[in-house]
BALO-958918 format. One line per 10 residues: number of its first residue (from 1); for each residue x, y, z of C-alpha. Coordinates in Angstrom, 2 decimals, padded with zeros to 5 digits, always signed. Layout:
N
NUM) X/Y/Z; ... $
This chain:
653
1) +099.42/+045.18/+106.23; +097.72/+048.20/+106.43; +096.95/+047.98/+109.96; +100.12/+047.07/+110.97; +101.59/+050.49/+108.97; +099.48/+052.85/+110.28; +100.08/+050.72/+113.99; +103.85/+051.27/+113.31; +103.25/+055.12/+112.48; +101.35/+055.89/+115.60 $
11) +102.29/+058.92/+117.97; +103.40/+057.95/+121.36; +099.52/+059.65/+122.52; +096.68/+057.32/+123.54; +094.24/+057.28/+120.85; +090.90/+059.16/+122.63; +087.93/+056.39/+122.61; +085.53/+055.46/+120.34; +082.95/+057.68/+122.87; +085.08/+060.42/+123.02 $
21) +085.24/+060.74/+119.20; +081.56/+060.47/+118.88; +081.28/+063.17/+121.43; +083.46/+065.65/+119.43; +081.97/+065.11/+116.37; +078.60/+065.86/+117.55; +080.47/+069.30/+119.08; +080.71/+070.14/+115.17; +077.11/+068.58/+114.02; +075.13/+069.80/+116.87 $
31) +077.05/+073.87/+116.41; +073.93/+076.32/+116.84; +073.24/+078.05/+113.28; +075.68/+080.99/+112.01; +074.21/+084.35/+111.41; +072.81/+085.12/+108.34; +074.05/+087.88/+106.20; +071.44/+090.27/+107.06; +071.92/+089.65/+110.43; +075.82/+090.46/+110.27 $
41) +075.29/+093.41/+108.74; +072.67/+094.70/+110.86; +075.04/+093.83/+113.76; +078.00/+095.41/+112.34; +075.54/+098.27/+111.65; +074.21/+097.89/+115.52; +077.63/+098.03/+116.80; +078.36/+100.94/+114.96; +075.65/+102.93/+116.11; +076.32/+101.68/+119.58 $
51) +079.67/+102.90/+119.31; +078.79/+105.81/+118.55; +075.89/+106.03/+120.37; +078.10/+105.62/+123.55; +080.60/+108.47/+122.88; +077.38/+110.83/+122.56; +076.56/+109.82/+126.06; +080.16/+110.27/+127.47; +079.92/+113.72/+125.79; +076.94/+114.95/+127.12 $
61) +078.11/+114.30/+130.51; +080.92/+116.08/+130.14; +081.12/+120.39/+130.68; +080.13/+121.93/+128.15; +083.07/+123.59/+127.51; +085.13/+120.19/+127.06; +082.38/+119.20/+124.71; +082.95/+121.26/+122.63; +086.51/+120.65/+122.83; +086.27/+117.16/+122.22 $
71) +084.18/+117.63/+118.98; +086.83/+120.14/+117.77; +089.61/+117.73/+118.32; +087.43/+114.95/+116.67; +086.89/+117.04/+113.40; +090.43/+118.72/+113.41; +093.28/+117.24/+114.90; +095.39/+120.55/+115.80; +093.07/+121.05/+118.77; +094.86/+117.74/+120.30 $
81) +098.51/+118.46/+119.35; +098.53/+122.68/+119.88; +097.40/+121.92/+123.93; +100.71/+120.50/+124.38; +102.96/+122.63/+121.73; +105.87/+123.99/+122.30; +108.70/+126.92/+121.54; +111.18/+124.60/+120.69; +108.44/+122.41/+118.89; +107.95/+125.84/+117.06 $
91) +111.58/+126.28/+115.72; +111.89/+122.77/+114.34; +108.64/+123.32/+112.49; +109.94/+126.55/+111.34; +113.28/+125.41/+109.93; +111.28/+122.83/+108.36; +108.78/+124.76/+106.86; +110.86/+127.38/+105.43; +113.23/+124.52/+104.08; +110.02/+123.12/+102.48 $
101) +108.93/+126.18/+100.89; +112.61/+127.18/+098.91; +111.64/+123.26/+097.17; +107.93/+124.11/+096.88; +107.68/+127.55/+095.12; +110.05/+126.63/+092.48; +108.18/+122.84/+092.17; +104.89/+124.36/+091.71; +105.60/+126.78/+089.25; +107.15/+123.64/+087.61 $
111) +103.99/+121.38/+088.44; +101.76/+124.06/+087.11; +103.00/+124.05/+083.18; +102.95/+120.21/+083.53; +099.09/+120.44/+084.28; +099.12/+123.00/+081.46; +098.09/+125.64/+084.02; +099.40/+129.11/+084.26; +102.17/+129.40/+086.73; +100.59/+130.91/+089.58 $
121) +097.65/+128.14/+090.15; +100.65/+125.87/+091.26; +101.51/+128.43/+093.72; +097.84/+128.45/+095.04; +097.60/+125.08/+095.44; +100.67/+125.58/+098.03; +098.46/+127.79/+100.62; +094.97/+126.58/+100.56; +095.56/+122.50/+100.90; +098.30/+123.01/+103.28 $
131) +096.32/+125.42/+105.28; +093.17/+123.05/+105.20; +095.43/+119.72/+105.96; +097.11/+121.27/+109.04; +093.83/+121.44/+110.61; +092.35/+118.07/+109.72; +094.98/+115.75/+108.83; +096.34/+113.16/+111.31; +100.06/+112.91/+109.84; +103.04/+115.11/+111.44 $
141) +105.13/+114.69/+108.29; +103.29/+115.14/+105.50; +103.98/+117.79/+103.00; +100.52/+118.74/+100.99; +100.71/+120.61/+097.26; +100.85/+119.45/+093.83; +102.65/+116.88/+092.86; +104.31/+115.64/+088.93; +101.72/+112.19/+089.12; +098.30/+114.07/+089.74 $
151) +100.19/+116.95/+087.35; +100.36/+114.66/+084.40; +096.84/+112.82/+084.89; +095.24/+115.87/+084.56; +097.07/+117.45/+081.31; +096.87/+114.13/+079.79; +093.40/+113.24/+080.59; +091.57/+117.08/+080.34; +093.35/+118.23/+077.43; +091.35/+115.23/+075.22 $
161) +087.98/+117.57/+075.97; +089.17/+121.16/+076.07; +092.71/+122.34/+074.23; +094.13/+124.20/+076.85; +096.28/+126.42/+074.40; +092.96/+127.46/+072.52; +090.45/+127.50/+074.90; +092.61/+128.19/+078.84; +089.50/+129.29/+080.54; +087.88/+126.39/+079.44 $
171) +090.25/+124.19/+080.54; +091.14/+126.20/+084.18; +086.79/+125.40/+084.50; +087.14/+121.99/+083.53; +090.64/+121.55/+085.56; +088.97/+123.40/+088.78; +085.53/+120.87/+088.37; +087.61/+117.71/+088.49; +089.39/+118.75/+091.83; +086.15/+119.24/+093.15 $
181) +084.73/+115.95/+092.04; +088.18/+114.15/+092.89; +087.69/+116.17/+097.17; +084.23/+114.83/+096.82; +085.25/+111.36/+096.19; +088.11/+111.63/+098.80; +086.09/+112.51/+101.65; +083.38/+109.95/+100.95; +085.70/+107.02/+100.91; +086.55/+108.15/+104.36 $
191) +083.24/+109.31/+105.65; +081.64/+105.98/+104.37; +084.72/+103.96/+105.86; +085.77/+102.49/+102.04; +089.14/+103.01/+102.19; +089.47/+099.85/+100.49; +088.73/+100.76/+097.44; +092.37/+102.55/+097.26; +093.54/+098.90/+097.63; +092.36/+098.09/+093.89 $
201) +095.82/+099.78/+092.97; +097.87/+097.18/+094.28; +101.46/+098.62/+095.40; +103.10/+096.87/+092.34; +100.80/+098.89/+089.89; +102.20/+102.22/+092.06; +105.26/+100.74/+091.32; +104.68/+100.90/+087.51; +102.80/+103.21/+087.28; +105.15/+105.90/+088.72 $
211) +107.75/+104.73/+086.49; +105.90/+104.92/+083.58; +104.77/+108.06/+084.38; +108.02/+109.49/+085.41; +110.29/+108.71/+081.74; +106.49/+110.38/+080.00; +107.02/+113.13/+082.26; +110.37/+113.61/+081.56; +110.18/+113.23/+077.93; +107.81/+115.59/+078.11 $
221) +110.04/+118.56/+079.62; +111.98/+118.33/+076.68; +109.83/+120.50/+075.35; +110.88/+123.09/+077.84; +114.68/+121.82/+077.54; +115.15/+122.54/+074.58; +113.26/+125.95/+073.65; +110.40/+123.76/+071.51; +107.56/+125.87/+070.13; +105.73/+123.36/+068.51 $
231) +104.44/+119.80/+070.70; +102.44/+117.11/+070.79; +099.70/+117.02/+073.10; +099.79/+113.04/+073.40; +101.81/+111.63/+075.81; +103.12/+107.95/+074.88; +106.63/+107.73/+074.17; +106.16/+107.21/+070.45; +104.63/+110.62/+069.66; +106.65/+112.45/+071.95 $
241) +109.80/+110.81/+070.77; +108.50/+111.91/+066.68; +107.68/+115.88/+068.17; +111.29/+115.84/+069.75; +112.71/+114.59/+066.55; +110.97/+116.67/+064.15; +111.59/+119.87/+066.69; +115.07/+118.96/+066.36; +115.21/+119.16/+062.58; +113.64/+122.01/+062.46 $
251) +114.02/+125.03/+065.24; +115.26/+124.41/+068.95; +117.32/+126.60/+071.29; +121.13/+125.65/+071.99; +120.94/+128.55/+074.59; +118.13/+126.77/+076.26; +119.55/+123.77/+076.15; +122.94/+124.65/+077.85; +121.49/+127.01/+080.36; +118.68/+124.16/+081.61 $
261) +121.49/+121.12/+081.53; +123.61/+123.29/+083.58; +121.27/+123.67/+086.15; +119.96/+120.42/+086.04; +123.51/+119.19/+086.83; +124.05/+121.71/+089.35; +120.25/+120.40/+091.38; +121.68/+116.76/+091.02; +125.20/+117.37/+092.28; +123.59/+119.29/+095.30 $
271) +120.98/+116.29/+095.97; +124.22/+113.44/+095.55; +125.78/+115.92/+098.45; +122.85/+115.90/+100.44; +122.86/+111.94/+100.36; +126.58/+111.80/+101.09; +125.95/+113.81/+104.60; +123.06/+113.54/+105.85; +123.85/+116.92/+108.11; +123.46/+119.07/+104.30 $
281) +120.05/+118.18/+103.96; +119.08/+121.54/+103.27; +121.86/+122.10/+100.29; +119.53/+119.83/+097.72; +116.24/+121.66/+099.45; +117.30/+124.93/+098.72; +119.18/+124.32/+094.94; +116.17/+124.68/+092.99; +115.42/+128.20/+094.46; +119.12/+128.94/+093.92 $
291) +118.85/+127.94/+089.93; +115.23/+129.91/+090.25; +116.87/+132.82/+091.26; +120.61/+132.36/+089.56; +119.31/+132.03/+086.23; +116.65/+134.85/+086.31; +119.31/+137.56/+087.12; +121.58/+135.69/+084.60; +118.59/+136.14/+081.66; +117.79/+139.43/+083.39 $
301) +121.57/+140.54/+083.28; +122.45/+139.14/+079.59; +119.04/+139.70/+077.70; +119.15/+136.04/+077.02; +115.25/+136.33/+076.59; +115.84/+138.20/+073.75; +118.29/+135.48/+072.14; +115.80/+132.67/+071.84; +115.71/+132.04/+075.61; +111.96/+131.29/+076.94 $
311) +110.89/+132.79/+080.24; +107.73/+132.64/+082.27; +106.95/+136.31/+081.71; +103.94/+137.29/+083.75; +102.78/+135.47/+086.69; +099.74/+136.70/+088.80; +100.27/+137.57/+092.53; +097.95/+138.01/+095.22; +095.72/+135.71/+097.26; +093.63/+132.93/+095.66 $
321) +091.04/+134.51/+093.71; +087.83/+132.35/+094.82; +086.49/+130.33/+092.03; +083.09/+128.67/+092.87; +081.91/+130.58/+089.76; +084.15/+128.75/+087.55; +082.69/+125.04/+088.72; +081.19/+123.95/+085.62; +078.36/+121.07/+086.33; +076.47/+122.49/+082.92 $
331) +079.71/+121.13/+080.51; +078.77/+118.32/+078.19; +081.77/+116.82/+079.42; +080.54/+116.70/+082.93; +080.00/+112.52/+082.90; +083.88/+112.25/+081.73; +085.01/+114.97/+084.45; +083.80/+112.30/+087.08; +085.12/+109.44/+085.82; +088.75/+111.71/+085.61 $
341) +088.25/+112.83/+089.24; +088.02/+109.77/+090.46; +090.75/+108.26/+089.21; +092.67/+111.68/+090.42; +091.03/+110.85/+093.65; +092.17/+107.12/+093.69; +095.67/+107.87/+092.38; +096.47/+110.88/+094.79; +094.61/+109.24/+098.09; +097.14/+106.02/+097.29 $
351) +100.46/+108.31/+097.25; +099.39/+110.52/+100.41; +098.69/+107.49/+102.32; +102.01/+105.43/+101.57; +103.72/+108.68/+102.03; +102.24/+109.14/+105.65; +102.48/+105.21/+106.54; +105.63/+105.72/+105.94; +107.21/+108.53/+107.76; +104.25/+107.58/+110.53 $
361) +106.00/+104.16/+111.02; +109.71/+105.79/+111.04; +108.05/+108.41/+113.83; +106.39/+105.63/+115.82; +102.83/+106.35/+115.49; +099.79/+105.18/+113.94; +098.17/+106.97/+110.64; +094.12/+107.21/+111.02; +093.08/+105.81/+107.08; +089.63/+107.13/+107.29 $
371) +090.66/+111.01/+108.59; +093.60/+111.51/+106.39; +090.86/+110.53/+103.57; +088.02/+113.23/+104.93; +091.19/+115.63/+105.14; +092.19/+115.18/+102.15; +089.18/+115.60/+100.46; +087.97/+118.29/+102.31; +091.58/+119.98/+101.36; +090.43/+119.41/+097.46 $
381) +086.46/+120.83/+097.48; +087.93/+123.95/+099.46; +091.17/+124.31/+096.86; +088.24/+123.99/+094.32; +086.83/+126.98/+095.40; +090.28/+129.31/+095.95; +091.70/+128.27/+092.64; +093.83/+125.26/+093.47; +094.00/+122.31/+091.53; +094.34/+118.59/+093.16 $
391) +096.76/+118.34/+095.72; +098.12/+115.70/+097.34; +101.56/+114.32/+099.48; +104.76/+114.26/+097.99; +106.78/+111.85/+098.87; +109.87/+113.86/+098.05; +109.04/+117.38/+100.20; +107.89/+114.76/+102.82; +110.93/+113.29/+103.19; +112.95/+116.97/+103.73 $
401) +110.45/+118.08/+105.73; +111.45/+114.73/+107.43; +115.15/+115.52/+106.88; +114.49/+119.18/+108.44; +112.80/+118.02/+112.24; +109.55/+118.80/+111.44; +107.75/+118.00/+114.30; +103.69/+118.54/+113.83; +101.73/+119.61/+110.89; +102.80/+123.40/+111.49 $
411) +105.03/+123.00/+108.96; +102.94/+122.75/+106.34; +101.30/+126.24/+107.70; +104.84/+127.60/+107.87; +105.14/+126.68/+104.05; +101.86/+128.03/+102.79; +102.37/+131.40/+104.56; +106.03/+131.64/+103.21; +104.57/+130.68/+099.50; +101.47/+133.82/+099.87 $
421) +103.95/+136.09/+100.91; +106.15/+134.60/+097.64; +102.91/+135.27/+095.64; +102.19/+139.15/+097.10; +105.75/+140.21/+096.67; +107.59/+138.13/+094.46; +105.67/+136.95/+091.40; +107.22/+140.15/+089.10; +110.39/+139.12/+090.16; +110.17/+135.14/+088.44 $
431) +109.52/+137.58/+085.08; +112.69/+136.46/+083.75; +112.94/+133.08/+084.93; +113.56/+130.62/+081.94; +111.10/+128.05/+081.48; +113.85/+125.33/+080.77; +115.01/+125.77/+084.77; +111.31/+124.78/+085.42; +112.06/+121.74/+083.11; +115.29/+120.63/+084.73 $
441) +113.35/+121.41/+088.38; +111.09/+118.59/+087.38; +113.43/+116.52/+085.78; +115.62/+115.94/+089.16; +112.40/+115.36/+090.95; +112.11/+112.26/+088.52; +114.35/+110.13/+089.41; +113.02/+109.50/+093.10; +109.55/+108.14/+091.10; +111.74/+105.59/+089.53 $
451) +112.23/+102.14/+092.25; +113.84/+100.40/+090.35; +115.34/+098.25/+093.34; +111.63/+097.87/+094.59; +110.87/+096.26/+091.03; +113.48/+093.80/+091.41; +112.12/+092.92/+094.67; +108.64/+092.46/+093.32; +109.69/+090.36/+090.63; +111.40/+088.06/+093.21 $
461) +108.61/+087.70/+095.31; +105.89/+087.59/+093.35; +105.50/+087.09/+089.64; +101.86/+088.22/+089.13; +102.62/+091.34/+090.81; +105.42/+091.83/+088.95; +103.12/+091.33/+085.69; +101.07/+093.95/+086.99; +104.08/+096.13/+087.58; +105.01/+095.83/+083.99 $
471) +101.72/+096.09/+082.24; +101.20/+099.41/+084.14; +104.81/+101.23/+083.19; +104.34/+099.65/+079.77; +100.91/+100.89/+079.39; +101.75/+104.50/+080.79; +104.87/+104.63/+078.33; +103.42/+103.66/+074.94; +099.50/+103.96/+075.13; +098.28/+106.38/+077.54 $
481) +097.74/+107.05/+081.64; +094.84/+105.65/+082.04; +094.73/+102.99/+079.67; +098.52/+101.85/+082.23; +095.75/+101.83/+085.54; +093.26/+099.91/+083.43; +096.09/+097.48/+082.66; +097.13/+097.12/+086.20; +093.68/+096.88/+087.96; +093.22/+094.60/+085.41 $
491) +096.17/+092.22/+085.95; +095.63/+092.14/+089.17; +091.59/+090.91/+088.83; +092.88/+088.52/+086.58; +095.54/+087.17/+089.04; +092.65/+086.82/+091.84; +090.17/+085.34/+089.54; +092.80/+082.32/+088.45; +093.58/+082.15/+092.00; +089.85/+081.29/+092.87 $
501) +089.46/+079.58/+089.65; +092.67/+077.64/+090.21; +093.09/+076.85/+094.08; +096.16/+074.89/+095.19; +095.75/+071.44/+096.70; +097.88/+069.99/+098.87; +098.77/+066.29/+100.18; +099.22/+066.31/+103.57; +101.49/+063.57/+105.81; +102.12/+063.24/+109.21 $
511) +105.83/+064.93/+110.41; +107.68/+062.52/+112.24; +107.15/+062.21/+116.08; +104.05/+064.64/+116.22; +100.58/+064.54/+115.41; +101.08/+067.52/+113.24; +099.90/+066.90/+109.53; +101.50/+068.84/+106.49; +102.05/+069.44/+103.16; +104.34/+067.05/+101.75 $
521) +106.01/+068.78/+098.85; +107.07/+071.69/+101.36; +108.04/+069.23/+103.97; +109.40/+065.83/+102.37; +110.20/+064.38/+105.48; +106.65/+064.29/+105.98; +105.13/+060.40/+106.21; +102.30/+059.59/+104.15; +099.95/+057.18/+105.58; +099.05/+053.93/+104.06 $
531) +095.48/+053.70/+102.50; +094.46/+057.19/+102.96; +095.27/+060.13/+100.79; +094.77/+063.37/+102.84; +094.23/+066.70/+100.95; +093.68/+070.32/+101.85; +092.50/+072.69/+099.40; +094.26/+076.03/+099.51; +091.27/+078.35/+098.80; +088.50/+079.96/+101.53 $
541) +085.65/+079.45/+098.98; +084.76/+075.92/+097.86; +082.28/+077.28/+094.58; +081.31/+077.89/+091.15; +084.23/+078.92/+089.94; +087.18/+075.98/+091.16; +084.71/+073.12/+092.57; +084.88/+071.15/+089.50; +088.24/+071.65/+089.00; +089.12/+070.64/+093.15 $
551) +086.70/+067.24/+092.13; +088.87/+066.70/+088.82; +092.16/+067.21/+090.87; +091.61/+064.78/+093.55; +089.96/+062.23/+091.42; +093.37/+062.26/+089.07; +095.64/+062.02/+091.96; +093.38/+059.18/+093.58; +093.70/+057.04/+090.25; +097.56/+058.34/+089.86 $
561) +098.02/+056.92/+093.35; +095.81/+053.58/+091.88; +098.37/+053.16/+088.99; +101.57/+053.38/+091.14; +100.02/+051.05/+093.47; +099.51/+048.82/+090.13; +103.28/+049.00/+089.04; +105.00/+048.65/+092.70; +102.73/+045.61/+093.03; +103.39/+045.91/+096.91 $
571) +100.24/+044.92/+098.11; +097.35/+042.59/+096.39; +094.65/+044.92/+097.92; +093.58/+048.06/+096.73; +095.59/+050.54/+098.73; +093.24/+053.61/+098.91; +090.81/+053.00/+100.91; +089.93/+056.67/+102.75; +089.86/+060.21/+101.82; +090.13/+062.61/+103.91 $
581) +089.27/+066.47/+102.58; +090.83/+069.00/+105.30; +088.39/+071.70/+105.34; +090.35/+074.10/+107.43; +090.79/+076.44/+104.99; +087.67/+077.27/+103.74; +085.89/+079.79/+105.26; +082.43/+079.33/+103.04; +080.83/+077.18/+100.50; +077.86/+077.57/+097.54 $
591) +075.67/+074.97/+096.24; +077.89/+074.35/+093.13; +080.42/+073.40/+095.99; +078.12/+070.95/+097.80; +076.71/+069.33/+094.21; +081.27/+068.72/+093.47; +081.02/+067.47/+096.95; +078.06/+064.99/+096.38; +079.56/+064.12/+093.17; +082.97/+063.31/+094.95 $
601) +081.66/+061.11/+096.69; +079.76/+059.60/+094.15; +082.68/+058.68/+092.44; +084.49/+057.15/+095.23; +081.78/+054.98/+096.58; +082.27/+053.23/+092.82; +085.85/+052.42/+093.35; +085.38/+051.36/+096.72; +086.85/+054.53/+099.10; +085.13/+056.34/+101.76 $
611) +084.89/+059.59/+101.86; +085.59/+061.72/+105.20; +085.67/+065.44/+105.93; +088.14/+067.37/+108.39; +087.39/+070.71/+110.60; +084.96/+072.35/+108.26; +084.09/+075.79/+109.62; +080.71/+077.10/+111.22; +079.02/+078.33/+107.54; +080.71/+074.99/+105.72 $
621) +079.29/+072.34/+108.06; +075.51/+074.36/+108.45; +075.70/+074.09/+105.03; +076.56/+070.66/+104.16; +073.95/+069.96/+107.14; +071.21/+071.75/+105.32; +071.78/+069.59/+102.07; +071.98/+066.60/+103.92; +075.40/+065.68/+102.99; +076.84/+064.59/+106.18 $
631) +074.12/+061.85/+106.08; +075.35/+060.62/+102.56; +079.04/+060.26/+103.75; +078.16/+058.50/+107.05; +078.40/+061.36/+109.44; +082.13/+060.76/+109.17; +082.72/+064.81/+109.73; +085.84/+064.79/+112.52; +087.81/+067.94/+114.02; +091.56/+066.46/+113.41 $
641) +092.86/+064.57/+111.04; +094.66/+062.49/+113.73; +090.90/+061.45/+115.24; +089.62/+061.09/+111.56; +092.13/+058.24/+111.05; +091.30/+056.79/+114.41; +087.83/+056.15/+113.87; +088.25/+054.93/+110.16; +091.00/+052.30/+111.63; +090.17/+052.16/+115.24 $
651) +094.17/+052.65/+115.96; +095.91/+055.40/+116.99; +097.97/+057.57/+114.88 $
């Protein structure tokens, strides 16, 4: 009856002969042996060298002049894009950079007392890294200077070792040695090509993790809302929601409070303008100069500074004061600086590159991982030295200087020198600005770190992802910043682990009219063939970790299959008699692997079924080879399923 099933089932193909079978399967018995894994490396190392090896050769060949030239251009960019710049190239880059630079002055100063910096060091680090990523960087788009993310991390993180309101030299030493090891960290993931490393901060932990970070940051500028003396130095939403309380009970500002709302409104109505038409993209660029420079006269004019009304008072102009002197590798804190810069490095490197991805796919052009990496870091050691603290992309300058034409990285040049002439001539002029229109700057820069559509689209796709969304914005919000990246990182190990530990198997049947086998709970139409239970195991590694639970798996769907055989009575015979394991997925086996395998077999060859394996790859098959497996199963090792079933039945399928 059997027979006469799989006979009714068959494709309208001639079954290949019993030779030509043979002949195949000795294709995957008789493969030469894979490479070891010293020798892939030292070929991947080989080719390399080779590579490079070759453009050394090409060089010296060349003049010397365009050697040189073609080293310069490999090392910084703007030696390929200036050849071919233009005057009208220039004006677009102009607009945009001066657009860029009305949103950056005002941001930094804002970034600045987030980091718990004096005002002017946010200003700094808005000529230097610019300066440094217009000559290295690889993205046209791109605008470089501190950002509210990197801000926080460092407050929250720095101010554990060093109070920055007792001790601010201290803490500028301790601020200026973590950039430095963050640049350090940055360039060596690209110099040492492990950009992948960025990739243990999965894009739903961004996700999170930026909204976590933005409601801490914004509960945090109520300090500056509301005229606060007195605040907490944690930053979980419990103890900042108990400061603002308390404050509240006690002594806050109503002067502050009306004079930052009203501006706050005012940047917010300009940016819902902006989104309306698209041709006013400068209106919500240029509002938080406008409240910058409204307010100051309107403190300046009134004496509200003299009502209760907190202003910046002095800020320092001039060029970056160089700072190598105040790197401190002596602290006793030196051990927790690195572990702090990399996690700056890590967190900032993750933003700049889906910022540049981005605007690089809109543009049309591809976004070199590795140099925006070097760049990057590069742009950190050197702001190390000048006074700067870590810098990185913003999404939300990126996307005016989009919204402006930018067309090359000159914009970001246009920006810095507009911000050092800001800082030679205009620093005594911000005397008066109130610190709650710094406050309300950064609040209407939150809501952009907020997705909370991409959330929603997360949770619908993925559910693990989404777990890791939600244990990093939780963990941000009521524990700490890093203890919401430890959360995520961790989620997401966890959700790779259980996937290894807990591989999918599938049951495959033939889809009608085709030779085409597949899984049958995604395709029900799919036909099942009589006396054979086909699985495929969804994992590429067959070891330690899910071989005894693959083994447990199909053994409990082989006797399931027994016991409906049992109550449907529609045969006398035993029905099973094959199984075939589809080895198409799995890229590489251990020897707990092989030992399931050998035990799998075991088992069968008690209740009478044969065991029979399916496409194994080149390390699977050496393997089972080596431990003589394909000897204990009959050398019944096949390349298709449809020829497996052949030669078990000798008809054609």
């Amino acid at each position: 009856m059997i027979q006469m099933a799989l006979a009714n089932s068959g494709s309208s193909a001639a079954a290949p002969s019993g030779q030509a079978q043979l002949d195949r399967s000795k294709w995957l018995l008789d493969c030469p042996e894979p490479p070891s894994p010293w020798q892939e490396l030292k070929s991947q190392v080989k080719e390399s060298f080779l590579t490079k090896a070759k453009r050394f050769k090409s060089l010296r060949k060349q003049p010397l002049p365009k050697r040189i030239l073609s080293i310069l251009q490999a090392v910084f960019p703007i030696f390929g894009w200036c050849r071919n710049y233009k005057l009208t190239m220039f004006k677009n880059d102009l607009m945009a950079g001066l657009t860029l630079a009305s949103l950056c002055i005002p941001q930094s100063i804002g970034y600045a007392t987030l980091a718990k910096l004096d005002p002017q060091y946010g200003l700094y680090t808005s000529v230097v890294p610019p300066l440094i990523y217009a000559l290295m960087g690889t993205s046209r788009e791109i605008a470089i200077g501190p950002v509210a993310v990197v801000s926080l991390l460092i407050s929250s993180m720095l101010q554990k070792l060093i109070d920055p309101e007792t001790d601010p030299l201290g803490y500028k030493k301790l601020v200026l040695t973590t950039t430095f090891f963050a640049g350090v960290f940055q360039a060596s993931f690209g110099l040492f090509r492990l950009g992948f490393l960025v990739d243990f901060l999965s894009h739903a932990a961004i996700v999170g993790f930026m909204g976590g970070a933005a409601i801490v940051i914004g509960l945090q500028q109520l300090k500056g809302l509301l005229g606060i003396t007195n605040f907490t130095t944690n930053t979980d939403i419990v103890s900042v929601l108990r400061a603002v309380w308390r404050s509240c009970q006690q002594q806050w500002s109503p002067h502050t409070f009306i004079l930052g709302c009203s501006f706050l409104s005012f940047i917010l109505i300009t940016r819902f303008i902006g989104k309306k038409n698209k041709k006013l993209f400068w209106l919500p660029a240029i509002a938080p100069l406008i409240a910058v420079v409204v307010s100051t006269l309107m403190v300046f004019l009134t004496k509200a500074d003299e009502h209760g009304v907190k202003t910046v008072r002095h800020i320092k102009g001039g060029l970056n004061p160089i700072s190598i002197h105040d790197l401190d590798f002596n602290t006793p804190h030196l051990g927790q600086i690195v572990k702090i810069g990399l996690i700056i490095a890590l967190v900032a490197l993750t933003e700049a590159i889906a910022v540049g991805r981005s605007f690089a796919g809109i543009k049309g052009y591809r976004l070199d991982g590795n140099k925006e990496m070097v760049a990057i870091g590069f742009m950190n050691v050197l702001g190390s030295f000048t006074s700067c603290y870590a810098a990185t992309g913003s999404f939300s300058r990126t996307a005016v200087n989009f919204a402006a034409g930018c067309e090359t990285a000159m914009s970001n040049i246009v920006m810095a020198v507009t911000v050092f002439v800001a800082l030679e001539c205009l620093t005594r002029l911000l005397y008066y600005t109130p610190i709650a229109i710094l406050a309300s700057i950064i609040l209407s820069a939150l809501p952009g770190l907020i997705d909370i559509n991409e959330a929603i689209r997360i949770w619908k796709i993925d559910k693990f992802d989404f777990l890791a969304l939600i244990g990093a914005f939780f963990g941000v919000l009521f524990a700490s910043v890093e203890i919401g990246l430890l959360v995520a990182v961790a989620i997401s190990f966890a959700k790779i682990i259980l996937i290894s530990i807990r591989p999918g198997i599938e049951t495959l049947g033939r889809m009608p009219g085709t030779d085409i086998f597949a899984d049958t709970n995604q395709y029900p139409m799919s036909v099942k063939t009589p006396g054979v239970l086909i699985f495929r195991v969804r994992s590429a590694l067959l070891c330690f970790a899910n071989a005894s639970f693959i083994e447990e798996r199909v053994m409990k769907w082989i006797n399931e299959e027994e016991e409906n055989d049992e109550n449907t009575k529609s045969n006398a015979k035993r029905k099973t008699l094959f199984v075939v394991l589809d080895m198409s997925n799995l890229i590489n086996v251990d020897t707990s692997g092989i030992t399931a395998l050998v035990e799998l077999h075991n088992n069968l060859i008690q209740i009478g079924v044969e065991l029979v394996i399916v496409n194994p790859k080149w390390q699977v098959i050496h393997k089972l080879n080596q431990a003589k497996f394909v000897n204990k199963i009959g050398g019944k090792v096949y390349l298709t399923i449809g020829e497996a079933l052949d030669a078990c039945f000798g008809l054609k399928v």
